[in-house]
C-alpha positions as CSV (number, residue, x, y, z in Angstrom):
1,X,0.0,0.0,0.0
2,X,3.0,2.3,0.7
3,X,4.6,1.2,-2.1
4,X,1.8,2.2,-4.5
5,X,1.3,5.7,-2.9
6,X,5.2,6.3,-3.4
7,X,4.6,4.8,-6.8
8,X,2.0,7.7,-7.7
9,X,3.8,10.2,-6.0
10,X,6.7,10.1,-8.3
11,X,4.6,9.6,-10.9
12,X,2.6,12.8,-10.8
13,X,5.7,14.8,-9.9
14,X,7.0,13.6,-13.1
15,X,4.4,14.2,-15.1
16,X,4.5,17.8,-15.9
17,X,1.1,17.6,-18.5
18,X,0.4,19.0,-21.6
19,X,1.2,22.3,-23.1
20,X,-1.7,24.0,-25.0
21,X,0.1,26.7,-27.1
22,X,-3.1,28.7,-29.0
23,X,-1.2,30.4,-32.1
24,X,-2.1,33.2,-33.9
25,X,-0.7,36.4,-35.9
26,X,-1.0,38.4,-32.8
27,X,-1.9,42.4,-32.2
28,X,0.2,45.0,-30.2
29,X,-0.6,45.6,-26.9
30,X,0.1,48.9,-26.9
31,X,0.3,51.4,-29.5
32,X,4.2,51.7,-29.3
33,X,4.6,48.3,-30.5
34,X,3.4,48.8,-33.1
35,X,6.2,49.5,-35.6
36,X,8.0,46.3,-34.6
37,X,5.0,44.5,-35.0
38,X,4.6,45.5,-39.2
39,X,8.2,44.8,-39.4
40,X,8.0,41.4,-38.3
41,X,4.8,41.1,-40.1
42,X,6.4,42.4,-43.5
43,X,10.0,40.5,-42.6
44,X,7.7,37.0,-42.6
45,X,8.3,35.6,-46.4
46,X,5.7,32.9,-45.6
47,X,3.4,35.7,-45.7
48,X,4.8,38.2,-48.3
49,X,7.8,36.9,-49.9
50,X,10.2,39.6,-51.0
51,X,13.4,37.7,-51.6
52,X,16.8,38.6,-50.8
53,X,15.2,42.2,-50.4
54,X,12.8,41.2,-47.3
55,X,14.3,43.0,-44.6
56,X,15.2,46.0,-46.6
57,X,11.6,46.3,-47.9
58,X,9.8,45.9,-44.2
59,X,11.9,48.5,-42.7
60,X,10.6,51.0,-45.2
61,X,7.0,49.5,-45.6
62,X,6.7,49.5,-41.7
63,X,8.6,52.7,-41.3
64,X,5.7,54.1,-44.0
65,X,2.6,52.4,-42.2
66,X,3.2,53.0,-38.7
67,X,1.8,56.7,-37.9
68,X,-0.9,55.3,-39.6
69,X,-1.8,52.2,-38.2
70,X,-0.9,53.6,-35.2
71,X,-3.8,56.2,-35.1
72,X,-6.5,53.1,-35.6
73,X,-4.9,51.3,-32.4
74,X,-5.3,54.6,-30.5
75,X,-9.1,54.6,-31.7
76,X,-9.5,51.2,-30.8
77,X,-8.5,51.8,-26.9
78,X,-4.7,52.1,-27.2
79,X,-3.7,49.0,-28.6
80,X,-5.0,45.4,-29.9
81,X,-7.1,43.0,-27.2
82,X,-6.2,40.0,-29.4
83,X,-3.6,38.6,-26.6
84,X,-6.2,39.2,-23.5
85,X,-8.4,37.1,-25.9
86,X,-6.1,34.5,-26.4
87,X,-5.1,34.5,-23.0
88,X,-8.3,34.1,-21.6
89,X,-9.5,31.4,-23.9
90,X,-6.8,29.3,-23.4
91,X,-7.0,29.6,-19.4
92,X,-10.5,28.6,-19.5
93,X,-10.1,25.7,-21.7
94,X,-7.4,24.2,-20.1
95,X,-9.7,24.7,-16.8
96,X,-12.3,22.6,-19.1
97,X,-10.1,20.0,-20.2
98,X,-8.5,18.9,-16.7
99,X,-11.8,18.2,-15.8
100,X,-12.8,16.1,-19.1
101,X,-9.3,14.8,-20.0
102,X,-8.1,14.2,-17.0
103,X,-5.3,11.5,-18.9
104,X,-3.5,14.5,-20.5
105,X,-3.6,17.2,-17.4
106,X,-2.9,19.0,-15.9
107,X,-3.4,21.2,-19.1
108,X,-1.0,24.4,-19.1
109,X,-1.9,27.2,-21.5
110,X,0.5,29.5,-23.4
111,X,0.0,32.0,-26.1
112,X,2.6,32.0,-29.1
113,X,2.0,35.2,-31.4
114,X,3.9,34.9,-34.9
115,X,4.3,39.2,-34.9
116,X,3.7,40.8,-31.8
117,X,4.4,39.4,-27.6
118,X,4.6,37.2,-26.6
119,X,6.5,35.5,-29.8
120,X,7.1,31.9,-30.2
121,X,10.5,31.8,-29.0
122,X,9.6,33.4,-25.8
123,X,6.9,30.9,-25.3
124,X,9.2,27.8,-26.4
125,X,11.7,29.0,-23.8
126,X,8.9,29.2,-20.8
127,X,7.8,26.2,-21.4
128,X,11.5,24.4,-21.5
129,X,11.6,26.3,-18.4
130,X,8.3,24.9,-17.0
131,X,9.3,21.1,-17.8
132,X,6.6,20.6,-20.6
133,X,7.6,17.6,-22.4
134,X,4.1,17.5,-24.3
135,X,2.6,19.9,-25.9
136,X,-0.3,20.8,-29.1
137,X,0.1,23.3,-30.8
138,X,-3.7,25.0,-31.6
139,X,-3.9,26.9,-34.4
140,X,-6.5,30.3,-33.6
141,X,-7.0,30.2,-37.9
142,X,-9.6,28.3,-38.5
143,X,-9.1,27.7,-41.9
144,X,-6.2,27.2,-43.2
145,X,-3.5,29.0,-45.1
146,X,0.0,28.6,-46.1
147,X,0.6,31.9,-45.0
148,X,-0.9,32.3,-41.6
149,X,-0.9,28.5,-40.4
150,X,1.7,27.5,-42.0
151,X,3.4,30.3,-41.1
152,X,3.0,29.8,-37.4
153,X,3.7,25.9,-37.9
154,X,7.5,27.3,-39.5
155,X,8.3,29.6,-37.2
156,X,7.6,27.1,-34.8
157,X,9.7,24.5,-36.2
158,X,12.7,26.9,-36.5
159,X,12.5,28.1,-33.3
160,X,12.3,24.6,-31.8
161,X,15.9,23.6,-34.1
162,X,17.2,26.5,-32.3
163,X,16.2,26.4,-28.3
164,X,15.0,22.5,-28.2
165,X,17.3,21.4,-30.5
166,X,16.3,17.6,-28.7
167,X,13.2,17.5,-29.2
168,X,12.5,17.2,-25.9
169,X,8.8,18.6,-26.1
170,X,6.7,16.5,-28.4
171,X,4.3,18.2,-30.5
172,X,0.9,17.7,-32.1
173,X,-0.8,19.9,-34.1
174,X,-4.6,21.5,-34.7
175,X,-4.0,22.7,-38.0
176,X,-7.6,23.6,-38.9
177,X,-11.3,23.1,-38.1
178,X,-13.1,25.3,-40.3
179,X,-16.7,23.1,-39.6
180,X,-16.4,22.0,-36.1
181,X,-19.2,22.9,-34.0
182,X,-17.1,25.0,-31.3
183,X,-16.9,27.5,-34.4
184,X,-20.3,26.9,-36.2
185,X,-22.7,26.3,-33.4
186,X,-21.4,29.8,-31.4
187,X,-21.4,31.7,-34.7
188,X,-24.9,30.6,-35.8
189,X,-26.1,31.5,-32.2
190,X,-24.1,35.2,-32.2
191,X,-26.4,35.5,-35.7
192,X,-29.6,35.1,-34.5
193,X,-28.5,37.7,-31.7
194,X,-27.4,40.1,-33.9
195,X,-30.9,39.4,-35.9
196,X,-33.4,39.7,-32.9
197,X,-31.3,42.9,-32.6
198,X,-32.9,44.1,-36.0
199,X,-36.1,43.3,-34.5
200,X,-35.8,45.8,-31.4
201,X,-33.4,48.5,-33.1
202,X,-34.6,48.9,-36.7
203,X,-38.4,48.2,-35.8
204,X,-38.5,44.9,-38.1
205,X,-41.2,42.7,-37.8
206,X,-38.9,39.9,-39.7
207,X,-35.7,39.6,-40.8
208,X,-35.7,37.0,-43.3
209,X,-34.6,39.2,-46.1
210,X,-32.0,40.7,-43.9
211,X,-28.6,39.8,-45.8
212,X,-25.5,37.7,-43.9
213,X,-22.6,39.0,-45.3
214,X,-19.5,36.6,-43.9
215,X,-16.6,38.3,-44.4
216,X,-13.0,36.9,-44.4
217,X,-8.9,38.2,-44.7
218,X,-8.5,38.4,-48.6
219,X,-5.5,36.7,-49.7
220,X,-3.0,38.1,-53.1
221,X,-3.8,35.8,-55.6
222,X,-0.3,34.6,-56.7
223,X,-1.1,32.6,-53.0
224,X,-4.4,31.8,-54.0
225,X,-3.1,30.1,-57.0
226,X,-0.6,28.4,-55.2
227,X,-3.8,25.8,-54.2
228,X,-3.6,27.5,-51.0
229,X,-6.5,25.8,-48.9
230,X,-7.8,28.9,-47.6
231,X,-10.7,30.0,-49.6
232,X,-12.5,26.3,-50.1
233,X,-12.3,26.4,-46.0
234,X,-13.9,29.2,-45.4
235,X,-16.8,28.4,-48.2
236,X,-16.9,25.4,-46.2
237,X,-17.5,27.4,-42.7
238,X,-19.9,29.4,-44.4
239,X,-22.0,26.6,-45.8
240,X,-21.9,25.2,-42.1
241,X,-23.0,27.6,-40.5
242,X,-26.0,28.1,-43.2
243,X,-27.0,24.7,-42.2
244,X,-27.3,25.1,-39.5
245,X,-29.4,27.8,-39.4
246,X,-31.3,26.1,-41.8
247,X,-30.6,28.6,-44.9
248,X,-33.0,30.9,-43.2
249,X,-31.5,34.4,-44.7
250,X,-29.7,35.3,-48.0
251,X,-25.7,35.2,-47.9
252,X,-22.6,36.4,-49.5
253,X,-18.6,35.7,-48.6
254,X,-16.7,38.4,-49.5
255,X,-12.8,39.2,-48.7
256,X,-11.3,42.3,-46.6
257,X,-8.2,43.8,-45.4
258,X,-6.4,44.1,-49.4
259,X,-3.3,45.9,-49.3
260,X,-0.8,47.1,-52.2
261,X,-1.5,47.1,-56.0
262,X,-1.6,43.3,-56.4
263,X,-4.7,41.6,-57.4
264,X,-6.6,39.9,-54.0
265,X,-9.2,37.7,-54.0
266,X,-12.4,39.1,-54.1
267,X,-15.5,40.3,-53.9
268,X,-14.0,43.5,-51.8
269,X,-16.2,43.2,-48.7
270,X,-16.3,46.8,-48.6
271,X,-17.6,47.5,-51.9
272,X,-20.2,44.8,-51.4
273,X,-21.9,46.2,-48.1
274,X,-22.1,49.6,-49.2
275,X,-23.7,48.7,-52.3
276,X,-26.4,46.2,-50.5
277,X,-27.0,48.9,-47.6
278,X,-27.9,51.5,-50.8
279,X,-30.3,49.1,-51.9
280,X,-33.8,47.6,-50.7
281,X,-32.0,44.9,-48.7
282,X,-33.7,45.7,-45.1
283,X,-30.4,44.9,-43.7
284,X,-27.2,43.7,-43.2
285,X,-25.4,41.1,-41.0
286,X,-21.5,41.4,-41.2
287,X,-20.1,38.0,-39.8
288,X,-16.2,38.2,-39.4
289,X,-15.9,34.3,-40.1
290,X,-12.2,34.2,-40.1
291,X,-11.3,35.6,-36.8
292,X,-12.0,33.9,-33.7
293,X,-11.2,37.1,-31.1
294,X,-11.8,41.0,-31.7
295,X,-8.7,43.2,-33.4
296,X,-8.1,45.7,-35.8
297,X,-10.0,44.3,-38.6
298,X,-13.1,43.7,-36.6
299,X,-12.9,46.8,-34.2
300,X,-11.8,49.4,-36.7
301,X,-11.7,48.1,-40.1
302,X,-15.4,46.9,-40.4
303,X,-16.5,49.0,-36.7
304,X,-15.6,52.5,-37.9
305,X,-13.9,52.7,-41.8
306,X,-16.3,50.7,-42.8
307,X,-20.6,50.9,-40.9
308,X,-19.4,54.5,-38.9
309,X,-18.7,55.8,-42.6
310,X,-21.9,54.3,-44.5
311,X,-24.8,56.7,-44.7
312,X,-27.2,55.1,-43.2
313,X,-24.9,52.6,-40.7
314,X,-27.9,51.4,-38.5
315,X,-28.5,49.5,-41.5
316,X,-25.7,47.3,-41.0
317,X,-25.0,45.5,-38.2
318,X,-21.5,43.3,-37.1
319,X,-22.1,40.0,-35.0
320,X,-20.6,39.6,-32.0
321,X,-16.8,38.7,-31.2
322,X,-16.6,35.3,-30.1
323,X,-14.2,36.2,-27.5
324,X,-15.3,35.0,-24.3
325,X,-18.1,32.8,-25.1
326,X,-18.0,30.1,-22.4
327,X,-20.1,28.0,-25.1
328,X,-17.3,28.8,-27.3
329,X,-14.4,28.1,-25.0
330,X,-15.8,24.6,-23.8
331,X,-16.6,23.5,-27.8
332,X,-12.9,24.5,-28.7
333,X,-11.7,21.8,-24.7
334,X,-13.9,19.4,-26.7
335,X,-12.1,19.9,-30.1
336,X,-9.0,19.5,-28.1
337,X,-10.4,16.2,-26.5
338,X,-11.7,14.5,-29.2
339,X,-7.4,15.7,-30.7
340,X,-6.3,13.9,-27.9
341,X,-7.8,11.0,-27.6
342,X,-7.9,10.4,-31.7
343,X,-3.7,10.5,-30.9
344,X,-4.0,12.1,-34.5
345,X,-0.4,14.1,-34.7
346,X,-2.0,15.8,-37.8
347,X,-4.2,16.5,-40.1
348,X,-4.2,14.2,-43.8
349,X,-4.1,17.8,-45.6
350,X,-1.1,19.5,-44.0
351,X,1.5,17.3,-45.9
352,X,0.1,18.2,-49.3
353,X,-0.5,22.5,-47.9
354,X,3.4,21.9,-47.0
355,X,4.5,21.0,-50.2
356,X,2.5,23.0,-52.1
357,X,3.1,26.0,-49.6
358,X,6.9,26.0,-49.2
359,X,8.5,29.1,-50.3
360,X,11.7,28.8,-48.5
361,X,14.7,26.7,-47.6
362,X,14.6,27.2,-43.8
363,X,10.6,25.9,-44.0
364,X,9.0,22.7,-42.8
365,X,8.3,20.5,-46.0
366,X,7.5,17.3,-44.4
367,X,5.5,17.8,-41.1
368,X,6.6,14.2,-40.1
369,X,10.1,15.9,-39.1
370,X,8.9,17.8,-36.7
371,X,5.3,16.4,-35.0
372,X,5.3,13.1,-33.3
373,X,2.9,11.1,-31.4
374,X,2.6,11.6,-27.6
């Protein structure tokens, strides 16, 4: 009997649990970060690959954008909320899964940003410092892309050859989920919010006719063309979540945030609500399907540039954040559950992205090399 208590003893003192890294492009904080977060942002050739010229070309590009961007962060509150998100989503799912999965706690969360703090690297080092020697790395991109994903997934690959050059933290990977429940069950129910909002603001009686207009991160086309998986993903969120809510409204996907004279992938979400909220449409219902937390592109982008500048902007109508949705939260400790106990390392899709998606030397080609069973 003494023997077995000693027995588990050591054991749980040797089991330090599993690491639960949610990754994501990240925000600043704080308005003065933000310079060095566009340069890291414009330095990432996964993203926007400017050859031997990259870190010439996002010192000047970041050096260009910064008073600017900088003035939208200060009318957002003073910087981007994208990490208290992240932070608090993660907490409160690992409070979640140590209750459900109790084979895989304790569960410890962490938040590695690819542009702003806290960045991979500093997350890697805590949790060598914490004794993690499992760990899943959670993709916060839903669908995915070569350039955000798989831009995560890179960074942290190279990051691991450099601090964890053992491999002593084994990792698995959520590289997307663009139709699980956690993300189409919360959105459809945000929806009918935003809807019965119609009903008491704009005096409707129904809202049938009332348009939802999903609207997703455009992507240049030279990466579209690539077979990036981006845009079938999100089509196939959007069709989710219009089953689920039985097709009840008319619906559109169209693509924000374009940047530079390259040709995006389009319709220009911008160009498409002001044109429905000139016409006899009753009203519109923005859904930012891609992001999974407010930020710039929610708070300001579509908040102010875009309804704050329409004529009529109690016409249009953006649905709730999910941010923190506790329905939300304990969907995504299920998601990571059913990832767990599948002992799925990753997805079928991520070798072909990888291939297709590599755009240099220093990336991961084959995701074998790096992820490993637990």
């Amino acid at each position: 009997m003494l023997n077995r208590r000693f027995q588990s003893t050591v054991s749980s003192s040797l089991n330090k649990g599993t690491g639960i890294v949610f990754m994501n492009m990240g925000g600043p904080s704080t308005v003065k970060e933000t310079y060095d977060f566009l340069f890291r942002l414009f330095s990432d050739g996964d993203l926007i690959p400017f050859g031997r010229f990259q870190n010439i070309l996002a010192r000047f590009i970041a050096s260009r954008r910064t008073p600017k961007i900088e003035s939208y962060y200060k009318a957002i509150g003073g910087g981007s909320p994208i990490r208290k998100w992240s932070e608090y989503q993660s907490s409160k799912l690992c409070e979640k899964l140590d209750i459900i999965s109790p084979q895989s706690a304790p569960h410890k969360p962490y938040v590695a940003f690819r542009y702003a703090n806290p960045l991979t690297e500093d997350t890697l080092q805590k949790m060598k410092n914490d004794g993690i020697t499992k760990a899943i790395a959670f993709s916060q991109y839903p669908q995915f892309s070569y350039s955000t994903t798989g831009s995560s997934i890179n960074e942290l690959y190279r990051q691991s050859k450099i601090l964890d050059p053992d491999q002593s933290i084994k990792w698995t990977v959520i590289d997307r989920w663009p139709d699980h429940p956690a993300l189409v069950k919360t959105f459809a129910a945000h929806i009918k919010d935003t809807l019965n909002r119609f009903k008491t603001e704009n005096g409707l009686t129904d809202t049938k006719d009332v348009v939802l207009q999903f609207s997703a991160h455009s992507l240049p086309m030279d990466i579209v063309n690539k077979g990036d998986s981006y845009p079938a993903e999100v089509a196939a969120s959007v069709f989710a979540i219009m089953k689920e809510l039985n097709f009840s409204n008319p619906y559109k996907l169209t693509w924000q945030s374009q940047v530079g004279p390259k040709p995006w992938l389009g319709a220009q979400t911008e160009k498409i609500t002001k044109q429905l909220a000139s016409s006899d449409v009753p009203g519109v219902v923005l859904v930012p399907i891609a992001f999974t937390s407010d930020h710039i592109e929610t708070l300001h982008e579509l908040d102010i540039e875009l309804i704050q500048e329409l004529p009529n902007p109690s016409k249009v109508k953006r649905v709730e954040s999910l941010n923190g949705d506790q329905t939300f939260i304990d969907s995504l400790a299920e998601l990571v559950k059913s990832h767990i106990d599948s002992k799925v390392v990753f997805s079928n899709q991520l070798p072909l992205d990888s291939m297709l998606g590599v755009v240099s030397d220093n990336s991961l080609t084959d995701p074998k090399e790096f992820f490993r069973a637990h």
